[in-house]
N, C-alpha and C positions, 0 to 999 in steps of 0.2 A: 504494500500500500504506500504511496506519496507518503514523504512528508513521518513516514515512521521509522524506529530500526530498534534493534534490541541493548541495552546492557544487564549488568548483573542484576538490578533492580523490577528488569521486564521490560516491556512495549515503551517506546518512547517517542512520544511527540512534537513535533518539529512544531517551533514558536516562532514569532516574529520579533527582535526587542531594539530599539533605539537607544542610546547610550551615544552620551557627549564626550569629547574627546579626554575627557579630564579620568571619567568611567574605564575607558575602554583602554586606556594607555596602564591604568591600574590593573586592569583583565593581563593585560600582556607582560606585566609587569609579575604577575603572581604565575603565568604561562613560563616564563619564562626564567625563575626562581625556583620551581617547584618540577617536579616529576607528572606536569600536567601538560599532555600533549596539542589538546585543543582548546581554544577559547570556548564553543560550548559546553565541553567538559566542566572547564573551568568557572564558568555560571549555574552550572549545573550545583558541583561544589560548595556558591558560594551562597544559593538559592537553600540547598539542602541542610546547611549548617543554620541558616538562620531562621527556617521553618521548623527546625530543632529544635534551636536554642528559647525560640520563641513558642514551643509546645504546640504549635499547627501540624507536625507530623510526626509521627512516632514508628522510632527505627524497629526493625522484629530482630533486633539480636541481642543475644543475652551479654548480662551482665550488668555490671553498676554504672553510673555515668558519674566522670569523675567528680564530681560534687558532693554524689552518695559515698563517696570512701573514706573510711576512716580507720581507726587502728583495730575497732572492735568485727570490723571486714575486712581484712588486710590477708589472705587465706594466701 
């Protein structure tokens, strides 16, 4: 199908997004810093951390998220 393709996460949908040059210079900048091949990747990344961080999506893998560790979980 147009406009899909898969990662580890499943089916992926092709978006549209605009970003000023100030955005996208920091896209290339973390591209090109980090072991991240592509700028969608990399929005993907940076979309998915802060849909996290901010409790709109919730990952299915186990274990603590570092905020929950402490000495009395420390295994």
């Amino acid at each position: 199908m147009p406009g899909t393709s898969e990662d580890n996460g499943g089916e992926l949908t092709a978006v549209s997004v605009q970003l000023n040059a100030e955005m996208l210079a920091a896209v290339d900048r973390l591209v090109d810093h980090h072991s991240i091949e592509t700028r969608p990747e990399a929005i993907r990344l940076i979309l998915k951390r802060w849909l996290t961080e901010n409790q709109m999506l919730r990952l299915n893998e186990e274990g603590k998220r570092p905020e929950e560790l402490n000495a009395s979980n420390d295994g």
